[in-house]
C-alpha positions in Angstrom: -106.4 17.4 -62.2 -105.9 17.0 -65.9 -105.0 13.6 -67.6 -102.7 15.7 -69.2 -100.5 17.1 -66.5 -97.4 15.7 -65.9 -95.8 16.1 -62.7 -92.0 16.6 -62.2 -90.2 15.5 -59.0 -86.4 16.7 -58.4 -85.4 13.8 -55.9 -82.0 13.6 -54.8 -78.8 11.1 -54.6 -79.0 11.9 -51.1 -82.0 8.8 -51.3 -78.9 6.5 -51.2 -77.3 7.8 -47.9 -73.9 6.6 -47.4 -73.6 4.1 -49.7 -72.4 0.7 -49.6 -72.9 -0.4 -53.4 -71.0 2.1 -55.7 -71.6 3.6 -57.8 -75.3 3.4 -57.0 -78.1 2.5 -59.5 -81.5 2.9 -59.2 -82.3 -0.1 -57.9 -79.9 0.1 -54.9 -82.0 1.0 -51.5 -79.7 3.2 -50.2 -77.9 3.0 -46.5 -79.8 5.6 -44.6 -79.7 6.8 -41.2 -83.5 8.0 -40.2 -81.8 9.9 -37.2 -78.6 11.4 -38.1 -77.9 14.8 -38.9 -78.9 14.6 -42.2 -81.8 12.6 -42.3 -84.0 15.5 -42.7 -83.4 16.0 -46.4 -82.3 12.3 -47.0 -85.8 10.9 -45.5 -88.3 13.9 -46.8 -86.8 13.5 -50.3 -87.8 9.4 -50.0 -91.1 10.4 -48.4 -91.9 12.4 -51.4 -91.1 9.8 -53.6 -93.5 7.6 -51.9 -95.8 9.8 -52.6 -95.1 9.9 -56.0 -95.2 6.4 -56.9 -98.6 5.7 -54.6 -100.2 8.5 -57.0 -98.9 6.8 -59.6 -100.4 3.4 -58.8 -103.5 4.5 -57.3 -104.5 7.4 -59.4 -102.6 6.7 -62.6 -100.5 10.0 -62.4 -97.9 11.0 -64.7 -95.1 11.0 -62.6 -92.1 12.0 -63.6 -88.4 11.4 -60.6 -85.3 12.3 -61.3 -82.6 11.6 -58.7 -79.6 15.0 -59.3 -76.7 14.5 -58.4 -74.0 17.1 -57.7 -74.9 19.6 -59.4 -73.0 22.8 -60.5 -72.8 25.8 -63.0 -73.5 29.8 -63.4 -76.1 31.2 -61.1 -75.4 29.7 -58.0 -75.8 31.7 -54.6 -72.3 32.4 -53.1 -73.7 31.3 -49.8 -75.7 28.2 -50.6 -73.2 26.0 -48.8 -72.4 23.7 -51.9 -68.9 22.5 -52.3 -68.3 24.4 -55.5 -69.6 27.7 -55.1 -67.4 27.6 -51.5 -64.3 26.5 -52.8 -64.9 29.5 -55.9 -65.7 32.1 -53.7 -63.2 31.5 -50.9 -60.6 31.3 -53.8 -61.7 34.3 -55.7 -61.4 36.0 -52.4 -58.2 34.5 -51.5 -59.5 33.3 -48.0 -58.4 30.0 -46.9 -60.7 26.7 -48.8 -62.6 24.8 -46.2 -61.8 21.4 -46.7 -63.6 19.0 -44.8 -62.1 15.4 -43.6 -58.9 14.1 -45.5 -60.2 15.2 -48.9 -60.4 11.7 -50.1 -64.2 11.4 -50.4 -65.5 11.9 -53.8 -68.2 13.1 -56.0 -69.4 13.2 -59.2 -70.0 16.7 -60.4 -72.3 17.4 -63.4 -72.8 20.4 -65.1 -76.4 22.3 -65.1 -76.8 22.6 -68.5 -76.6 18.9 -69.1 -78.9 18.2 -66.1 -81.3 20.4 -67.7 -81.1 18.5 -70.8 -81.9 15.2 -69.0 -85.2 16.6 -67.5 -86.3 17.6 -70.7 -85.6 14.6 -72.2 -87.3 12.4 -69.2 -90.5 14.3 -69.2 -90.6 13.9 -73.4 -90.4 10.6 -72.8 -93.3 7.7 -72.7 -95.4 7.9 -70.0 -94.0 4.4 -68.9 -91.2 6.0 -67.9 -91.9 7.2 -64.6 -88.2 7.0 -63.3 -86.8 7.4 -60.6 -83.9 8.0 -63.1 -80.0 8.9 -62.1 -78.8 12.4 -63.8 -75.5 13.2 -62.6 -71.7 13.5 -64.3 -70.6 9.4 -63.8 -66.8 10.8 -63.5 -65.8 11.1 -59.9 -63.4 13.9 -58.3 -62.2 14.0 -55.0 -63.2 16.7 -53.1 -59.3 17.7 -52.6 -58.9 17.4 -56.3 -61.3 20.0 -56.6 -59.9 22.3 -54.2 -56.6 22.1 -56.2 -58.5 22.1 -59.5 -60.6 25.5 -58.3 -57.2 26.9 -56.9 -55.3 26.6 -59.8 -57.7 27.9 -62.5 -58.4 31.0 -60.4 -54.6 31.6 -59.7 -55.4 32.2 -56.1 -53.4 31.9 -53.5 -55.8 30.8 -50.8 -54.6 28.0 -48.7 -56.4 24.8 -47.5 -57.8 24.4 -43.9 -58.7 21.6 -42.7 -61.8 20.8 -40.1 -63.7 17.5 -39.2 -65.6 15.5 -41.8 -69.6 15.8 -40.7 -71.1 13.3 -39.1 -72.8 11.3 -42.0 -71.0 12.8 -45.1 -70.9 9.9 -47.9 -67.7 8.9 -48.2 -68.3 7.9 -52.1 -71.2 9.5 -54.4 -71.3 8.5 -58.1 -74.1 7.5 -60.4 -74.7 4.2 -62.6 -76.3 6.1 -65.6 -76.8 3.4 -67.4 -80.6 3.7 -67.4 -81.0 7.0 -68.5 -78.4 6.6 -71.3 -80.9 3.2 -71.6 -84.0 5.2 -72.1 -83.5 9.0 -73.0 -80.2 8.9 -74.9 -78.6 10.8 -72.1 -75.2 11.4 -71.3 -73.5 14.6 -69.5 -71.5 16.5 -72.6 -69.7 19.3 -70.3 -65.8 18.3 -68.8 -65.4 19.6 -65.0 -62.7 21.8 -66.4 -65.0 23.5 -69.1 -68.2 23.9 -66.7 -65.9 25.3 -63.4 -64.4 28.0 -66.3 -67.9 28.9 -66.8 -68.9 29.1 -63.4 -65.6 30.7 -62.1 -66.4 33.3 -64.9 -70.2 33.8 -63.6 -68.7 34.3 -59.7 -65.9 36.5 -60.7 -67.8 38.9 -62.0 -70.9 38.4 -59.3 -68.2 39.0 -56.9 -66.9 42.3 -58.2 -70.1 43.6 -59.0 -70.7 43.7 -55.6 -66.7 44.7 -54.3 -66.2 41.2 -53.0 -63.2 40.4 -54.7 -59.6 39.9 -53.6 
């Protein structure tokens, strides 16, 4: 492999688990369960940074981690299962918004255009900064916030249903940015309001290209 390859790793604030320390920096270890539900994605996203950093150490690599947190925007699939694109497309279609647990958990919701910004910004950066590195919006929402947020701008008149939170959903999920606005200058630019216009916009029209609207 070329000294002159850099490799890119999209790592995941899902490293942290259910945290304990909030909001979660870098340093923070995370509260992980190896054997729930979710562990899957949680663990095989650490594994792989593992990897990463014994590359790093033992072959001198230029490594490159970037933890994402929630992250949102136009082009999303309407079924991926994020919370965003379900609570758009349920509301564009005027079926009831699945809202999981009391509402009361939170996240931290950052626009894709900005995330994209930080990656180019962390791989244009000295090679000494190998991350990992938090990119994610620092401002937290509640996921019921959201639902009314989503319902309001889309003038639906879908109604909230309520089912039991998943085993293992964080009950808090915000970044400590601090070291990427340290290093790279970087701080998300887009207000939830302004990105969810866009993407509303995008799904709108995916929607009724395809006759899926209300």
């Amino acid at each position: 492999m070329s000294r002159s390859t850099k490799i890119f790793q999209a790592s995941t604030s899902e490293v942290y688990g259910d945290p304990t320390l909030h909001p979660q920096p870098e340093a923070y270890r995370g509260n992980v369960n190896p054997i729930g539900p979710r562990a899957c994605y949680d663990e095989g996203k650490r594994c792989a940074e593992t990897l990463f950093f014994d590359y790093f150490r033992q072959h001198n690599l230029r490594i490159r981690v970037v933890r994402i947190f929630n992250t949102y925007g136009p082009r999303m699939h309407p079924n991926d299962g994020r919370v965003v694109s379900n609570f758009i497309v349920q509301a564009l279609q005027g079926a009831p918004i699945t809202l999981y647990g009391d509402g009361s958990q939170t996240r931290a919701f950052c626009y894709v255009d900005d995330l994209v910004d930080g990656f180019l910004a962390l791989m244009a950066a000295p090679d000494d900064i190998t991350g990992p590195i938090n990119l994610g919006n620092p401002v937290e929402t509640s996921v019921a916030e959201l639902a009314d947020m989503i319902i309001g701008m889309t003038g639906s008149r879908s109604k909230i249903t309520r089912r039991p939170l998943p085993v293992g959903d964080p009950v808090q999920r915000c970044p400590d940015i601090a070291e990427a606005e340290r290093v790279l200058g970087w701080h998300p630019k887009t207000a939830l309001k302004d990105g969810l216009a866009r993407t509303i916009h995008y799904f709108d029209k995916l929607l009724g290209s395809h006759g899926m609207s209300a």
